[in-house]
C-alpha positions as CSV (number, residue, x, y, z in Angstrom):
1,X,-29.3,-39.2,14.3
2,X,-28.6,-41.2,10.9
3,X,-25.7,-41.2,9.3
4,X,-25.8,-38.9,6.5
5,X,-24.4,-39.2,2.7
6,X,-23.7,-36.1,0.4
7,X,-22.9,-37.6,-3.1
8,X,-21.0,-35.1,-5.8
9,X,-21.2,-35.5,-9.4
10,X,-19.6,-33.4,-12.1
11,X,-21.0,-32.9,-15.7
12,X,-20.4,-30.7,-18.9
13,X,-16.8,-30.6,-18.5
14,X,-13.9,-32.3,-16.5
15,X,-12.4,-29.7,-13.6
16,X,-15.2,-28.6,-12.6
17,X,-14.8,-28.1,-9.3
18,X,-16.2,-31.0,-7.3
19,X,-13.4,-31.4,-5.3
20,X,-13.6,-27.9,-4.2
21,X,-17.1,-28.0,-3.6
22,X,-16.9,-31.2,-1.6
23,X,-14.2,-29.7,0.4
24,X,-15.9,-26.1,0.8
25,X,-19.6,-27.7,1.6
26,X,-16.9,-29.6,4.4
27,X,-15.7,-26.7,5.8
28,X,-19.7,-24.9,5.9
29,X,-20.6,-28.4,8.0
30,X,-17.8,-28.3,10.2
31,X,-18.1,-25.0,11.0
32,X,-21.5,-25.7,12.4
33,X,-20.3,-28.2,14.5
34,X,-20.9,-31.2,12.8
35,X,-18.0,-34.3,12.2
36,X,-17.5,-34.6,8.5
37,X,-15.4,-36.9,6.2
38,X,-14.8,-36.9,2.7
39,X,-14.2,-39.6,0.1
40,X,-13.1,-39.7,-3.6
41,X,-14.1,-42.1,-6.0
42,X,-11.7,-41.8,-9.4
43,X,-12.4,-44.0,-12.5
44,X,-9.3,-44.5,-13.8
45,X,-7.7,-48.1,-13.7
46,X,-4.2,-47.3,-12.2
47,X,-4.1,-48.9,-8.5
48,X,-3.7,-45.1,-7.7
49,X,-1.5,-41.8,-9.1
50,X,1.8,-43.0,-7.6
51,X,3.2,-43.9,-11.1
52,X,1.5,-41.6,-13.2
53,X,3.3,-38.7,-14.6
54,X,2.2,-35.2,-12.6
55,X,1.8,-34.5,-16.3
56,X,-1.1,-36.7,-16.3
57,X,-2.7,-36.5,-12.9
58,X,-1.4,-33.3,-11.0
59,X,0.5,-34.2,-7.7
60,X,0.3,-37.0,-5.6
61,X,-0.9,-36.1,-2.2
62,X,0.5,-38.5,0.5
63,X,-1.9,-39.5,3.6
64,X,-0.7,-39.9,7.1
65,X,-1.1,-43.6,6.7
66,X,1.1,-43.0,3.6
67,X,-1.5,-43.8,1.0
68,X,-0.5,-41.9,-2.9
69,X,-3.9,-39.8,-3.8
70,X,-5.8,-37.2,-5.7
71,X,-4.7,-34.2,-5.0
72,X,-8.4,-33.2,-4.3
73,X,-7.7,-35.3,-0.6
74,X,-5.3,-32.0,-0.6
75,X,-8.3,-29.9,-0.5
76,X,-10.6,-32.1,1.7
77,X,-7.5,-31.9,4.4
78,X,-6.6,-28.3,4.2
79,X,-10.7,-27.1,4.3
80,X,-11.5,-29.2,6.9
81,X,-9.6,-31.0,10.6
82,X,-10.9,-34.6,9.0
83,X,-7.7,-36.6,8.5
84,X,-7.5,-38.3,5.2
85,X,-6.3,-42.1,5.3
86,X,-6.2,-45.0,2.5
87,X,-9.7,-45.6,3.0
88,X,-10.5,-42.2,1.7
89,X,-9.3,-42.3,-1.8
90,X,-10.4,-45.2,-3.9
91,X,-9.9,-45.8,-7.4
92,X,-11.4,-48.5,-10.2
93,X,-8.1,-50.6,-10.1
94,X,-8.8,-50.9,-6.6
95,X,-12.4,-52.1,-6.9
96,X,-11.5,-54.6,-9.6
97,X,-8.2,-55.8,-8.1
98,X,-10.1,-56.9,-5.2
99,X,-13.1,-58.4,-7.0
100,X,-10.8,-60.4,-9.3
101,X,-8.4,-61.6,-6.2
102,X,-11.8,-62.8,-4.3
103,X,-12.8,-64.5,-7.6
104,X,-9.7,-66.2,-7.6
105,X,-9.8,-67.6,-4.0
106,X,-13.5,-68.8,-4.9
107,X,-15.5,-66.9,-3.0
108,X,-18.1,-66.6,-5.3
109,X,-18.8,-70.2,-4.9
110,X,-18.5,-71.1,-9.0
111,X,-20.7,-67.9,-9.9
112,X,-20.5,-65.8,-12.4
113,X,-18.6,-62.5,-11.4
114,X,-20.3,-59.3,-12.7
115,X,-20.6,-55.5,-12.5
116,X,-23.5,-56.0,-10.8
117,X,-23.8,-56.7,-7.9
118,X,-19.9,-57.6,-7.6
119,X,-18.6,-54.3,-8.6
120,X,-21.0,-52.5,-7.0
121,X,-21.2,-54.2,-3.8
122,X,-17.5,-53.3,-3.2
123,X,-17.9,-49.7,-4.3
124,X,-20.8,-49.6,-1.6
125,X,-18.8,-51.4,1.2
126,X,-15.3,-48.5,0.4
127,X,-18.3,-46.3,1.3
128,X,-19.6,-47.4,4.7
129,X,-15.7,-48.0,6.2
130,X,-14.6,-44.6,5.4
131,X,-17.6,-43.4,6.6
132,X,-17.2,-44.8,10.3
133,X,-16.6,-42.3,13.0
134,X,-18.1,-39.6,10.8
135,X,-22.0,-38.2,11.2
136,X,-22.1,-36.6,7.3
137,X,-20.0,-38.3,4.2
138,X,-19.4,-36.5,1.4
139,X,-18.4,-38.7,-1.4
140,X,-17.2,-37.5,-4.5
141,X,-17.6,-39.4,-8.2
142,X,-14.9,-38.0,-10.4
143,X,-14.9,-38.0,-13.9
144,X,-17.3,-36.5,-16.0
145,X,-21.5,-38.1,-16.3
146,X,-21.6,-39.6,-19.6
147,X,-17.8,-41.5,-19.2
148,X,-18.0,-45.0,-19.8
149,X,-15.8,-45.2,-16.7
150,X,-18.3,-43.2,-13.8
151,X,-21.1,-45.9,-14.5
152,X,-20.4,-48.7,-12.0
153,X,-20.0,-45.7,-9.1
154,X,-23.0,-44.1,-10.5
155,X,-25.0,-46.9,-10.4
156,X,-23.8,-48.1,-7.1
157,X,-25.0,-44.4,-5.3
158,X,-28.0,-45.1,-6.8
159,X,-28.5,-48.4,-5.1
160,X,-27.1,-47.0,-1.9
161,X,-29.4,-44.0,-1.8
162,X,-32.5,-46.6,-1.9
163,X,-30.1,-48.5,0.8
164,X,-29.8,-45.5,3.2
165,X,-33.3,-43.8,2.5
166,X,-33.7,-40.9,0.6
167,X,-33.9,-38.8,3.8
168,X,-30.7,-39.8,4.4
169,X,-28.6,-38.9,1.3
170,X,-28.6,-36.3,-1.2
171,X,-26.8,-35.3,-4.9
172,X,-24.6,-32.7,-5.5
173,X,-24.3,-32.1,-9.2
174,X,-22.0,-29.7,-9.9
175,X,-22.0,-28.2,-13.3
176,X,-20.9,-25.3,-15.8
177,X,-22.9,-22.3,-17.3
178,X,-20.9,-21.2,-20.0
179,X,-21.2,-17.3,-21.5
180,X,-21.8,-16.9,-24.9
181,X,-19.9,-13.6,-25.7
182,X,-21.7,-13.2,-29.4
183,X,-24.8,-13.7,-27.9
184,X,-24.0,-11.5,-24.6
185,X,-26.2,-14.3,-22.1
186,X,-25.3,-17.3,-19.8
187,X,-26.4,-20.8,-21.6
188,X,-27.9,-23.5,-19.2
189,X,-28.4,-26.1,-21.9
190,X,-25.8,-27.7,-21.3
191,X,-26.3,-28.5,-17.7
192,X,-30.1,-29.9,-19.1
193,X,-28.4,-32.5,-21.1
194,X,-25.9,-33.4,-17.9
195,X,-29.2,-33.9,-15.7
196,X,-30.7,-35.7,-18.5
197,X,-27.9,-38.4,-18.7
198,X,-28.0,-38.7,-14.8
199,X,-31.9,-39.1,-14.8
200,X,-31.0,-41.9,-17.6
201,X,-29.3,-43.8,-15.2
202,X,-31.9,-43.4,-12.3
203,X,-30.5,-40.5,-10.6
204,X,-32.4,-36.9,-9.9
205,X,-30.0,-34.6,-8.4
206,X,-31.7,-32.6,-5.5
207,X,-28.9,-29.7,-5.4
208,X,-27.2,-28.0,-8.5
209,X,-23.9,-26.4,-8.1
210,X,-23.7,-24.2,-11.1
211,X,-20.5,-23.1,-12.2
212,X,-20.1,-19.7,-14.2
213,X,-17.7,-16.7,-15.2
214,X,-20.6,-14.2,-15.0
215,X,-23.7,-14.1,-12.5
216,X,-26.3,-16.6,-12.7
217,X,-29.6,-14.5,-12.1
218,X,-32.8,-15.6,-10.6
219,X,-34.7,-15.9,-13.7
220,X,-32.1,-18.0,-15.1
221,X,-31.8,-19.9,-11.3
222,X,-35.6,-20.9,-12.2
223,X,-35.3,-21.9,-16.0
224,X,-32.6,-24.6,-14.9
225,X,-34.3,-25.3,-11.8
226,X,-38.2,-25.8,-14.0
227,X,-36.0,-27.9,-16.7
228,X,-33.9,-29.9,-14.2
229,X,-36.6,-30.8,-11.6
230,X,-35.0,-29.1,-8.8
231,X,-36.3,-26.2,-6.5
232,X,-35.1,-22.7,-7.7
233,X,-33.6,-22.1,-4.0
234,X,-31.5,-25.8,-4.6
235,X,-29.9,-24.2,-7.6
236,X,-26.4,-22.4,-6.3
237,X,-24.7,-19.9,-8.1
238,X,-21.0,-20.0,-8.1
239,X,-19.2,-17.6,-9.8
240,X,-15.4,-17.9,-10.5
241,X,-13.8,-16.8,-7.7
242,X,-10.2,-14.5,-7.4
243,X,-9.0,-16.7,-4.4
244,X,-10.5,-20.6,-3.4
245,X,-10.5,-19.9,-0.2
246,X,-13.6,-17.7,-0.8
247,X,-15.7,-20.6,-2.1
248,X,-16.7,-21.4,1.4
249,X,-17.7,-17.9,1.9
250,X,-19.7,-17.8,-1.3
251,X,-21.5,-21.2,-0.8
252,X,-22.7,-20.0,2.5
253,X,-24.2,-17.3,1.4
254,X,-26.5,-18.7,-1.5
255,X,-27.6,-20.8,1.6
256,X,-26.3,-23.8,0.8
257,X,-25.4,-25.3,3.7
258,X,-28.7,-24.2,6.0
259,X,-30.6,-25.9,2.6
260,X,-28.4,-29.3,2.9
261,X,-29.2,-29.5,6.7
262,X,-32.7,-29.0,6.1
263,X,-32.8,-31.5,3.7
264,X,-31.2,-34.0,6.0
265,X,-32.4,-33.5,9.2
266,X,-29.1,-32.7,10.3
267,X,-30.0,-31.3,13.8
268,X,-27.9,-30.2,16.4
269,X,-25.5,-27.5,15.0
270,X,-25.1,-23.7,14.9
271,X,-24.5,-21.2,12.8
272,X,-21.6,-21.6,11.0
273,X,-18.5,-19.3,12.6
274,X,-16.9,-18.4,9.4
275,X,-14.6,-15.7,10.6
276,X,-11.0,-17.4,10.4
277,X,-12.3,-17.7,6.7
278,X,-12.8,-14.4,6.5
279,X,-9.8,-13.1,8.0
280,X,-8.1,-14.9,5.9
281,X,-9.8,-13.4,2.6
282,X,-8.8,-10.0,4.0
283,X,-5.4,-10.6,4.1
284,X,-5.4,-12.3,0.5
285,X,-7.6,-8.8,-0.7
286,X,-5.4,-6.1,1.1
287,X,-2.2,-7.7,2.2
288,X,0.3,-5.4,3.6
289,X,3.5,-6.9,1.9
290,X,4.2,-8.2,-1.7
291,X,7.4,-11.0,-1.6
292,X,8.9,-12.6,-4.9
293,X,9.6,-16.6,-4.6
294,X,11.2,-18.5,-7.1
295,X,9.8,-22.5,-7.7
296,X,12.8,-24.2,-9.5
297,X,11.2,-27.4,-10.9
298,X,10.6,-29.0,-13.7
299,X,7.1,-29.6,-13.7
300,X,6.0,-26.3,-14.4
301,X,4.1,-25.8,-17.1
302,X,1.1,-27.5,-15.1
303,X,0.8,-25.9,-12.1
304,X,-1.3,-28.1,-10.5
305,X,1.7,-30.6,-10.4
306,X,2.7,-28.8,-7.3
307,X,-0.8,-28.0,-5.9
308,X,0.0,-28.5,-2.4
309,X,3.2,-26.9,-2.3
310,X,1.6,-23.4,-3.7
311,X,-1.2,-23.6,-1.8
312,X,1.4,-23.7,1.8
313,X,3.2,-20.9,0.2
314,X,0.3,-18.9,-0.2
315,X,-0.6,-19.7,4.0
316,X,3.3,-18.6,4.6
317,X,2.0,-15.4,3.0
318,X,-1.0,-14.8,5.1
319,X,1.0,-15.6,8.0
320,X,3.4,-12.9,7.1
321,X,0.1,-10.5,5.9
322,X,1.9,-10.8,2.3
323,X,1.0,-11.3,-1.0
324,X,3.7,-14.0,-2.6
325,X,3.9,-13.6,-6.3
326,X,5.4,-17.3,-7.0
327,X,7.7,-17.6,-10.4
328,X,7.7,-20.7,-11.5
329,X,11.1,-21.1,-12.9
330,X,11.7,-24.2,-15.6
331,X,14.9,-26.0,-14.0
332,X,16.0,-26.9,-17.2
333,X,16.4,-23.6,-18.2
334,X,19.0,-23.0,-15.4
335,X,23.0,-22.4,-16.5
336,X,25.3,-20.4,-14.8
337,X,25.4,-18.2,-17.7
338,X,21.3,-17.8,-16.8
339,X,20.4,-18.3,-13.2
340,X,20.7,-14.5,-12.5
341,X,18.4,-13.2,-15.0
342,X,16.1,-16.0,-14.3
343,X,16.3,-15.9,-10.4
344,X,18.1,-12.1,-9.5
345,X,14.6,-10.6,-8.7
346,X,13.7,-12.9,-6.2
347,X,13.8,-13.0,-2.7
348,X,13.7,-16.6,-1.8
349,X,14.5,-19.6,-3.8
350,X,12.6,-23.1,-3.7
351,X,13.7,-26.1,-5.0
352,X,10.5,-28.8,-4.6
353,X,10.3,-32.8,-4.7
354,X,10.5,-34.1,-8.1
355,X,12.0,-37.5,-9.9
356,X,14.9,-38.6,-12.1
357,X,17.7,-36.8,-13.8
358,X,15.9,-34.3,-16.4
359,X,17.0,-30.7,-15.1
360,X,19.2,-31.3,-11.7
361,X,22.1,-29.6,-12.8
362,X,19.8,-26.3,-13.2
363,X,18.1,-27.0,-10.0
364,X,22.0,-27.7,-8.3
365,X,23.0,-24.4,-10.2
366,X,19.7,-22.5,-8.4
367,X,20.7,-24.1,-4.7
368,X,24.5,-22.6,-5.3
369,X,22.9,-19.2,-6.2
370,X,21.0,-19.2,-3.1
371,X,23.7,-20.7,-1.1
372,X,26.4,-18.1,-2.8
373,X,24.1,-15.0,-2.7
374,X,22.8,-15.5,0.8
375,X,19.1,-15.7,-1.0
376,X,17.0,-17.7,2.1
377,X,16.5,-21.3,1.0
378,X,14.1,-24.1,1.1
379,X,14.7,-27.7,-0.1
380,X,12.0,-29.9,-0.4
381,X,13.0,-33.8,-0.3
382,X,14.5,-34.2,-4.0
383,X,15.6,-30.5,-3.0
384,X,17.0,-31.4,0.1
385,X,18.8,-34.1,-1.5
386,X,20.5,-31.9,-4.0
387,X,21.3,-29.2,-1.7
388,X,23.3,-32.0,-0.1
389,X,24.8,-32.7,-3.8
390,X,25.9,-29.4,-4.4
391,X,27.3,-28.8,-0.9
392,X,29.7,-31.9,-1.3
393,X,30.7,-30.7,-4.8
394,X,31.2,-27.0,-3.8
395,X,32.2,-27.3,-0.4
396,X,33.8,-30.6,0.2
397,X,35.3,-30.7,-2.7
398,X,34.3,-34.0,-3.7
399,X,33.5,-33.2,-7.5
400,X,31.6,-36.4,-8.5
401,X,29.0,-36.1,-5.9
402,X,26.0,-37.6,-7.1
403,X,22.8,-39.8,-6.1
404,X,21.7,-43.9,-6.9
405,X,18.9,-42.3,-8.4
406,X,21.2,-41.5,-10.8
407,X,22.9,-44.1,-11.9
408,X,22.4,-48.0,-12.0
409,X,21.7,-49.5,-9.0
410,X,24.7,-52.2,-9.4
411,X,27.3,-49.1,-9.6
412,X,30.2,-49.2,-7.3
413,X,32.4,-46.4,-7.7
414,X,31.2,-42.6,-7.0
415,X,30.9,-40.4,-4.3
416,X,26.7,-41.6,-3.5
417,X,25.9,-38.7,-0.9
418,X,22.3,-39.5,-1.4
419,X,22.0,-43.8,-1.4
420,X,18.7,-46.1,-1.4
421,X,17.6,-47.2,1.7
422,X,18.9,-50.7,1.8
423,X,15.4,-52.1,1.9
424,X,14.5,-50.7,-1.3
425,X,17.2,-52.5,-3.5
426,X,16.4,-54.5,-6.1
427,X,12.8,-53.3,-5.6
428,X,11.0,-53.7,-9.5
429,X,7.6,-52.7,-9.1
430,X,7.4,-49.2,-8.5
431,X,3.3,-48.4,-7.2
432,X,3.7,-47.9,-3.8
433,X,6.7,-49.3,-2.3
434,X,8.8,-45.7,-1.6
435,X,9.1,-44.6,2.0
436,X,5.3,-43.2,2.4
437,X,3.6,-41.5,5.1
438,X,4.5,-40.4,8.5
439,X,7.5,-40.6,10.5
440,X,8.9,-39.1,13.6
441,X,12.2,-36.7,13.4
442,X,14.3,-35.5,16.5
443,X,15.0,-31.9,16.3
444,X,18.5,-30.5,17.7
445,X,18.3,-27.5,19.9
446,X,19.8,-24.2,19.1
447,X,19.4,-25.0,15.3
448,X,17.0,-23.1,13.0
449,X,14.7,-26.3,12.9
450,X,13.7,-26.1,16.6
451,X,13.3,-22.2,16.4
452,X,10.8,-23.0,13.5
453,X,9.0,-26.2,15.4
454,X,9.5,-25.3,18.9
455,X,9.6,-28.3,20.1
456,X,11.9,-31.4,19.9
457,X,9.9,-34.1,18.3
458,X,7.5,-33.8,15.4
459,X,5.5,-36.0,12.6
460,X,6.1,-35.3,8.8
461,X,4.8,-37.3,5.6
462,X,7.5,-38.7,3.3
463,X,7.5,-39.7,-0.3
464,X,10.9,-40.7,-1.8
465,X,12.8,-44.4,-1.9
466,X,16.4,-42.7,-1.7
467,X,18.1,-41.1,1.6
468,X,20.8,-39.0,2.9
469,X,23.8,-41.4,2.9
470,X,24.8,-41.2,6.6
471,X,29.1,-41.8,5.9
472,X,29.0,-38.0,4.6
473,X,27.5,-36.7,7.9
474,X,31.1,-35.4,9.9
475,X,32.3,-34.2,6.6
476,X,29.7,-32.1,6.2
477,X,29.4,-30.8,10.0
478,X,32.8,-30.1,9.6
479,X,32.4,-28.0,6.6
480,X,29.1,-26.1,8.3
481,X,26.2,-27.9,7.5
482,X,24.4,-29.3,10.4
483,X,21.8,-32.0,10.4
484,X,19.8,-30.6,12.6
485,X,16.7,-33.3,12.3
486,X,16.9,-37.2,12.5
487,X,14.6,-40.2,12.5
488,X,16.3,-41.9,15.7
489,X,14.7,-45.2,15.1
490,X,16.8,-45.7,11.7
491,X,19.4,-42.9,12.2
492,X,18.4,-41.2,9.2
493,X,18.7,-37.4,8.2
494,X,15.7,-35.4,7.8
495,X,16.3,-31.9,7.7
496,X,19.9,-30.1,6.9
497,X,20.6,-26.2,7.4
498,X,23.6,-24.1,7.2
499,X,23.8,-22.3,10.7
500,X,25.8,-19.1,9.0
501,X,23.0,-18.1,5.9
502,X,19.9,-15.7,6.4
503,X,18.1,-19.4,6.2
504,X,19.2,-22.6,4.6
505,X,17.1,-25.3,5.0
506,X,16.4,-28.4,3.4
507,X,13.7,-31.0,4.4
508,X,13.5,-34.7,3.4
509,X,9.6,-34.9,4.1
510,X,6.8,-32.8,2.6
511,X,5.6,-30.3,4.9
512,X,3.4,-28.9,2.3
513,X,0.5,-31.9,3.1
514,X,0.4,-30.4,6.7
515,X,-0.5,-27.0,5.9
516,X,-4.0,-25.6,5.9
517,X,-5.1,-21.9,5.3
518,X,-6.2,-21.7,9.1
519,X,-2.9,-23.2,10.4
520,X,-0.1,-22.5,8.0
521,X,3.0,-24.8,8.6
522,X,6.0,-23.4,10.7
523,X,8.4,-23.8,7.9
524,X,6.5,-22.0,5.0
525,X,5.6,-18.9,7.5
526,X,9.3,-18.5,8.9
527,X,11.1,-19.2,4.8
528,X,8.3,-16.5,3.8
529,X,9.4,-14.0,6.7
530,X,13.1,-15.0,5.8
531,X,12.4,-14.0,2.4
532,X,10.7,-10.7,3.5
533,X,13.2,-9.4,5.7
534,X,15.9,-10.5,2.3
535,X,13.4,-8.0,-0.2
């Protein structure tokens, strides 16, 4: 069999769902046996979303390999068992960083360096090494078609679908149906003009993913289908959903993965065994428990900014057959005079990854609540870091305990419980060069870190530049808090817990990028239960 290429495009608006639908279409393929991969293309010039504001951009998921990427390589991971690398996320600054560097070695022999076929050339070639190993690639364009930014990728699928053979590839477009309320019907002009600007640049989409708040009906299935040049059957309905994990579900049965298969040739496979995914939407429908958790960031007004992180909470849930109702709480909103009001109804407290000094002390003040009213606990790198902060303050008694990130790098005197890794001092450019990816941590037995793994060594992904500064360590075993995880190859601290709370734990890594609805991680399924058996 060919390799096989699923291309998806987004049009009318931005957020869409191509992501999801990539990932979902992933899940349909796998299930039926079949070894998938998926790609994402983004048009934006940064190098990639490391320095961009989660503001901006959402969060930064971190690969295995340590690469900083969409948070859509979230979804791709946690709806299917491909594991995302580097090559997988690819952005315009990457294409045109290495075009330029080969132009200034001379590789182009004195020619004249364009879009065509330079541009697109490279786009093509990020296509076929992701693709290895794999026997369907689904590639997603983001942006919106019409963007100035989307051409270059756009053209290049275009090329590559004549390069592959059109038996080999198809187009995905996904798009939105918006409801008129005055006029009480679904409008699919909009989607006309999106196909029309993608048959502008030489591209026919042979599937459309229609996006809607109400149902799309068959009549209306063959007015976009007679307008758009696609079969009525190619044209899939998908409604809003209550929970994403039902897309798959949904997708599956308007057919759409039995109609991509036949369209490809894709032989081989079964019927997709969609049962886990159905369990799963049974316990998210009828769960048997309802548990409050408290996110103390300060990135909460977007709440894709911690995509990952809700999404594991939500597995701890199902774990636990529980419904988590997660209150985001602002950290900077946090005093002593309000953390009881703002965190006295919940049963577990959270205190995620985050950068620089803009509401600490409320996140601090949240850790002491927890620590103080025996709430169960879970510190997430920056939140493992402060947890460490306010235990020296509190605890040790050493007042001024602080971290570099703080304070200027050339400061001498202070109590630095969290330091920079030697190796990152004096580092100016800031894309890239924190401690990324995955690393190995010892567990200790007997602590609640092995009772959560069960087993001594284990692999986590790590984004942060500044660590657990190691001359603290007896201090704080001697006032109770045990380091009960270590990276043995550079003797650093990786995970800290307090032996005599309901559960303490904080982690230096991001266990969130591990979990997946199907196979929840350890830690948010045992801090859910610890936060059941608080309520």
């Amino acid at each position: 069999m060919k390799q096989k290429f699923i291309f998806v495009t987004g049009g009318v608006v931005s957020s869409i769902g191509k992501g999801l639908t990539a990932a979902s279409l992933g899940a349909l393929l796998e299930a039926r046996g079949h070894r998938v991969t998926i790609m994402k293309f983004d048009p934006y010039l940064n190098v990639d979303p490391g320095t961009m504001s989660p503001f901006q951009h959402g969060e930064v998921y971190v690969t295995e390999d340590g690469a900083e990427t969409d948070l859509d390589l979230g979804h791709y991971e946690r709806f299917t068992s491909a594991t995302m690398s580097r090559s997988n996320s690819v952005s315009t600054g990457q294409i045109y960083d290495t075009v330029l560097a080969r132009e200034r070695r001379g590789d182009y022999l004195g020619g004249t360096v364009q879009v065509i076929p330079h541009i697109t050339e490279e786009i093509k070639a990020r296509i076929y090494e992701a693709a290895q190993g794999s026997e369907v690639v689904l590639v997603e364009i983001g942006g919106t078609v019409g963007d100035i930014e989307s051409q270059p990728f756009l053209e290049a699928i275009r090329q590559m679908r004549i390069d592959v053979g059109m038996e080999n590839s198809v187009l995905v477009h996904v798009t939105y149906v918006p409801y008129i309320a005055a006029a009480g019907e679904l409008k699919s002009k909009p989607t006309q003009h999106s196909v029309k600007e993608l048959r502008m640049i030489g591209l026919q989409p042979d599937f459309l993913v229609c996006r809607s708040e109400k149902h799309i009906d068959d009549n209306l299935k063959g007015k976009i289908a007679l307008f758009c040049s696609v079969k009525p059957e190619n044209v899939i309905a998908a409604q809003d959903s209550r929970f994403i994990y039902e897309v798959p579900m949904k997708l599956n049965h308007e057919n759409f993965d039995q109609l991509i298969v036949e369209r490809l040739g894709i032989t081989g496979g079964t019927k997709p065994n969609l049962k886990g995914w159905q369990n799963l939407v049974k316990v998210l429908t009828h769960p048997a428990h309802t548990v409050k958790i408290g996110v103390v960031g300060k990135y909460v007004e977007l709440k894709e900014a911690y995509k990952s992180l809700h999404e594991a909470l939500v597995h701890g849930g199902v774990a636990n057959n529980a419904n988590l109702e997660i209150i985001y709480v602002d950290s900077e909103k946090v005093t002593d005079k309000t953390v009881n009001q703002l965190l006295g109804k919940v049963h577990g407290i959270l205190v995620p990854g985050g950068f620089g000094t803009r509401g600490v002390e409320g996140k601090i003040t949240a850790i002491k609540y927890a620590r103080e009213k025996q709430v169960p606990f879970f510190g997430i790198c920056f939140g493992m870091q402060l947890a460490a902060i306010e235990f020296a303050r509190n605890v040790c008694g050493i007042k001024d305990s602080t971290s570099r990130e703080f304070h200027a790098e050339n400061k001498r005197n202070g109590n630095f419980v969290i330091d920079s890794m030697v190796e990152q001092r004096g580092i100016v450019n800031k894309g890239g060069t924190m401690r990324l990816g995955a690393f190995p941590c010892a567990l200790a037995q007997g602590t609640t870190a092995y009772s959560v793994y069960k087993q001594t060594n284990i692999m986590e992904r790590h984004r942060h530049r500044f660590e657990f500064n190691n001359k603290y360590k007896a201090l704080f075993e001697k006032n109770g808090m045990v380091a009960s995880g270590i990276c043995r190859e550079r003797d650093l601290v990786e995970i800290i817990e307090l032996p005599d709370h309901p559960w303490f734990v904080g982690v230096q890594f991001h266990p969130e990028f591990k979990s997946k609805p199907l196979a929840p991680h350890p830690l948010f399924v045992h801090f859910v239960k610890a936060s059941l058996k608080n309520k």
